[in-house]
N, C-alpha and C positions, 0 to 999 in steps of 0.2 A: 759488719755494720750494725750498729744498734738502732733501734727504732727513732729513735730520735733522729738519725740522720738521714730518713726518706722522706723524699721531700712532697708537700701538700699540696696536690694538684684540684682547682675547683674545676667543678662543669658544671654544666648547665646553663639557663640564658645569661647571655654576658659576658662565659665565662673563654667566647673564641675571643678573636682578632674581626675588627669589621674586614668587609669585604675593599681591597681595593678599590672598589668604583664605587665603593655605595651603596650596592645593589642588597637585598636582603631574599632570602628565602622564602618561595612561595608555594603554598601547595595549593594541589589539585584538587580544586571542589568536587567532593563527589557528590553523586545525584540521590536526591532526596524527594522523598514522596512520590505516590503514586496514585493515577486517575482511578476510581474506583468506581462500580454504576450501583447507581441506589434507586431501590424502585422506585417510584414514587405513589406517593398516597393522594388516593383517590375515593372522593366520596361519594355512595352508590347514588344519593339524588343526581350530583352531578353527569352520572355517567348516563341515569335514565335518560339526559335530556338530550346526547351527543348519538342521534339512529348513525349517522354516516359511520363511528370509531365502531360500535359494536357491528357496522354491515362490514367491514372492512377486517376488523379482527377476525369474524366468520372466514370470511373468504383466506385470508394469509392460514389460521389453521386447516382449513382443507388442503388451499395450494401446497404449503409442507408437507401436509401426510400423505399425499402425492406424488411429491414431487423424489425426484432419483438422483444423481449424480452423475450428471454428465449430460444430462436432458434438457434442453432450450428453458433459458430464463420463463418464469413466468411472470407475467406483468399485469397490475391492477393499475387505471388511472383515476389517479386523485386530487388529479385539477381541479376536479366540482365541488370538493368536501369543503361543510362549511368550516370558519377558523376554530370552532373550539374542537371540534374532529379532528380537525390535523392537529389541534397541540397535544391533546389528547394522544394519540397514533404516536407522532415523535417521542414525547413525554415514556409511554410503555416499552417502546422501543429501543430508543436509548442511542448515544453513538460508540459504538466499536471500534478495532484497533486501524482496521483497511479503510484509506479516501481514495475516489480515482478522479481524473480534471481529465475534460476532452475539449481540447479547442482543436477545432477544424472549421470545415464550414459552418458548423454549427457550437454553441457553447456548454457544456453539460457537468454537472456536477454528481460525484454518487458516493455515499457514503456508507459504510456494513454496519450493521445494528449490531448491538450486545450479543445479538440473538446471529451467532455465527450462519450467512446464506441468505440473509434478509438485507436486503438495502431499498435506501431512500434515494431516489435520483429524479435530480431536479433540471430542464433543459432551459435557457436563458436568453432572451431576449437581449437586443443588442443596446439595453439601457439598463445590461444585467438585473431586469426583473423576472420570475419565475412566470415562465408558459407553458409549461410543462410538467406537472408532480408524479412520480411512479412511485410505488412500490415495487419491489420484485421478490420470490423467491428464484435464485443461480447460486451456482456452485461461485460465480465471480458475474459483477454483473456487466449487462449487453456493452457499457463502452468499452469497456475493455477488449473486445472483440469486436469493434469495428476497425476494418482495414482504412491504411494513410488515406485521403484524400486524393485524386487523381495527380495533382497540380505534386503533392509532395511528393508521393510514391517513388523512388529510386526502384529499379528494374536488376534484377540481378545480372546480367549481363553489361551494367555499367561497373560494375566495381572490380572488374580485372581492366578496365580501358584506363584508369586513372593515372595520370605518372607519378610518380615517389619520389618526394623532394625528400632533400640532405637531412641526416641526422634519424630517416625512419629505418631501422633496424630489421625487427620481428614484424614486423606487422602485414608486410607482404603475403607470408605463407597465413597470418591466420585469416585475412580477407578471403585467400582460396579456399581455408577448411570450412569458415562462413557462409560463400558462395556454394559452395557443394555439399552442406548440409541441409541450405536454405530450398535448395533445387528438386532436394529428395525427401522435403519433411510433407507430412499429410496428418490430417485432423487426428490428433489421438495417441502419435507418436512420443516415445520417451525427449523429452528435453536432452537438445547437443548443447553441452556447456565445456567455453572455452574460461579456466581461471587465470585472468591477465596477471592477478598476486603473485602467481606463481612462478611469471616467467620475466626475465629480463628485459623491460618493458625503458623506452625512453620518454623523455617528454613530448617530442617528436612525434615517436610512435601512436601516444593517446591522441595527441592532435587530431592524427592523418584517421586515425578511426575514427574519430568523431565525427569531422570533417566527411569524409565520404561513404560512412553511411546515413548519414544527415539524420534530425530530426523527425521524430512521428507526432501522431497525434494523441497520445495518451501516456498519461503519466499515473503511477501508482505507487501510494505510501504506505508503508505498512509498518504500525508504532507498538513496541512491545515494550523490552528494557533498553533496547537500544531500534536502530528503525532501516526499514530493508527499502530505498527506491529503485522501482522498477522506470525504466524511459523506452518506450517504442521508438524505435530507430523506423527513418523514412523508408526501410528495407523492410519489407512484410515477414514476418514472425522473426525476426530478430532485435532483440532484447539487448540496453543495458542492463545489468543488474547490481545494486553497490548496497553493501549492508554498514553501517556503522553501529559502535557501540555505544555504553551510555554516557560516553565523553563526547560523542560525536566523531569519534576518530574510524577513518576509513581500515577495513580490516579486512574488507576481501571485495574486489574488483571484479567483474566477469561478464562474460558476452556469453545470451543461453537463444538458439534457435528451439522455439516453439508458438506453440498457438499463444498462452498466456503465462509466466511464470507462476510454476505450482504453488509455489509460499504466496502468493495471492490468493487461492480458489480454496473455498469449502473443503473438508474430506468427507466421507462417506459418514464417518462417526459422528462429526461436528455436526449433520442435519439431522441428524436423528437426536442427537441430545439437543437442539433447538428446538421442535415439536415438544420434547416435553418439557422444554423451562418454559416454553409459550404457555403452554395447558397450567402449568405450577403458574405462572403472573397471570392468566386471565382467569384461575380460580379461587387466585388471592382479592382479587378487586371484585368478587360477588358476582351474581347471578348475574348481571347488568349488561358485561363482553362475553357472558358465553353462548 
């Protein structure tokens, strides 16, 4: 065959057949940009004039160089500071990647500063105004360790009474390995994690686990490139735990028996390099916070 008789094939757009229906080709937005924390600039008259930001700054650098990992939150209240102190205080502080929400009897907000072990937690009034402002230094802060309310609480001796409607599978035995890890865990112990991803799970099945071991009272976010929520199940220390990526696509499913899921809590490393990025922004902003 001679060149001339192969035939000229075009691509590119235009160059298919439409779709049957219509439809055309869409892609998948990927994720763009990223939250970044920028100190903010502060000027030294101003800071002379906020006592409450520099008594409060004092105290959070002590509390840190103090403070351990694994040792009861510490807590400043900062209901009384006046508003340029606490814009102040927020403003140096920053918000970071973890929020936790506590509705129980009472209504509670907390969020982790830039400054990984530091959080702001705010408690709420039932015309959701703030009555309450903390600070803390914790490795994860206090609501997340408070246990369900009495009225929520599931008992671990209810969750083998339950009967098992049609279409629930797997879920039986992991209720039991739940219930008997739940029975045997105590403050400090390694996380029991069951990955549902991994097992032949129906739609049934998630129901009937949802379903009975009901909801708690804390919820915990945690946003990186993609975002890890934590739910307290009405069953004391046992955890959903669902991580998504940066599409938002579910990619791994799990039930963890512990006190607080780790990928929530400070490490050892992270409060120490917070003391000194505190020291580095209260040395950046003058004589005024140290």
């Amino acid at each position: 065959m001679s060149i001339k008789g192969i035939p000229v094939v075009t691509v590119g757009p235009g160059s298919q057949p439409a779709e049957p229906d219509g439809g055309a080709l869409n892609y998948i937005d990927m994720p763009d940009g990223m939250s970044t924390y920028h100190q903010p600039s502060v000027d030294a008259e101003d800071i002379g004039l906020v006592a409450g930001a520099r008594e409060t700054m004092a105290w959070l650098t002590e509390a840190l160089a103090n403070y351990r990992s694994g040792d009861a939150p510490r807590l400043a209240n900062l209901t009384g500071l006046d508003e340029a102190s606490r814009r102040l205080v927020n403003e140096l502080l920053g918000e970071g990647e973890v929020s936790i929400t506590y509705d129980g009897s009472v209504a509670a907000r907390s969020q982790e500063s830039v400054l990984t072990g530091i959080w702001r937690t705010v408690y709420l009034d039932e015309h959701e105004n703030i009555a309450h402002d903390l600070l803390e230094v914790a490795d994860i802060s206090h609501l997340a360790q408070i246990p369900p309310d009495g009225a929520l609480q599931i008992p671990l001796s209810a969750l083998g009474t339950v009967e098992v409607p049609d279409g629930v599978i797997n879920a039986r035995p992991i209720v039991a390995e739940l219930a008997a890890a739940a029975s045997n865990y105590a403050a400090g112990d390694p996380a029991h994690s069951i990955n549902l991803s991994l097992l032949p799970m129906t739609d049934e099945d998630i129901q009937f686990l949802d379903s009975i071991l009901g909801k708690g009272t804390v919820e915990i976010l945690s946003r990186s490139y993609g975002k890890c929520m934590m739910l307290a199940t009405a069953v004391p220390n046992i955890w959903w735990v669902r991580y998504f990526n940066s599409m938002n696509t579910l990619i791994l499913n799990s039930l963890e028996v512990t006190g607080v899921p780790q990928v929530a809590c400070a490490a050892p490393e992270d409060l120490l390099d917070s003391a000194g990025r505190l020291r580095e922004i209260l040395e950046s902003e003058g004589a005024g916070l140290n």
